[in-house]
C-alpha positions, 0 to 999 in steps of 0.5 A: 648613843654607842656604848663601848665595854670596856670588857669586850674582848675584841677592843683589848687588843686593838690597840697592840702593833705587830711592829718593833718597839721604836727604841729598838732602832736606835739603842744598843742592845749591852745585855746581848753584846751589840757593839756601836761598830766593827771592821772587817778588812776588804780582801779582793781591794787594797786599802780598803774596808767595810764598816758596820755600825749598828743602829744608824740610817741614812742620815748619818751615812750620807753625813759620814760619806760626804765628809770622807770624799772631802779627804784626798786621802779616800779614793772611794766612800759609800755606804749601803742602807738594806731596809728600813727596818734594819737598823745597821748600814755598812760603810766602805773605804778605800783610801789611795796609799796604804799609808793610811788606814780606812779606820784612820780616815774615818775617825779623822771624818768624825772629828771633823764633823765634831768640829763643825758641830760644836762651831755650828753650835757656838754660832747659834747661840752667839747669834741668839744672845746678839738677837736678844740683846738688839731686840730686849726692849721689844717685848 
């Protein structure tokens, strides 16, 4: 039989990581002023800009990236992921007039997708209500 002491000093810190806490790349830290997004105009090219935001991934940078190259108005969209575990990617725009702003083009991407989610949404509970509806007697 093997007896484990629970007051062994070696089995107390067994358990302990040397990793960051998995809320940390996905929550705003308020209390230090971490902001969602920010802007910083592009100097060297015209009509463009760089957005930063704060605790995303490639998920929503692929997301944003492909609904901005849907717009005629953005003449090139990409975003850049520096490491897994830093939780921030940064979004460049550059639109094709300078009638239209990057940050106009990138909140007419986010309402676009708003949309499609809500539609997404409305079409899977319209077809799990019919699915129920064709398939009550079964069970």
């Amino acid at each position: 039989a093997i007896r484990v002491d629970d007051n062994d000093d070696s089995n107390k810190n067994s358990n302990k990581m040397n990793a960051p806490e998995r809320a940390a790349s996905f929550l705003l830290d308020e209390d230090s002023g971490e902001v969602k997004i920010t802007y910083a105009t592009d100097t060297k090219v015209s009509n463009a800009g760089t957005f930063t935001l704060n605790k995303e991934d490639h998920t929503m940078g692929n997301l944003l990236r492909m609904q901005l190259l849907r717009d005629p108005s953005v003449r090139f969209a990409g975003y850049y992921h520096p490491h897994p575990l830093v939780h921030y990617l940064d979004l460049k725009i550059q639109t094709t007039t300078s009638n239209v702003s990057p940050a106009e083009v990138l909140s007419s991407a986010i309402e676009d997708l708003s949309n499609e989610a809500d539609h997404l949404i409305t079409q899977v509970s319209d077809s799990i209500d019919q699915w129920r509806k064709e398939n009550e007697n079964q069970f």
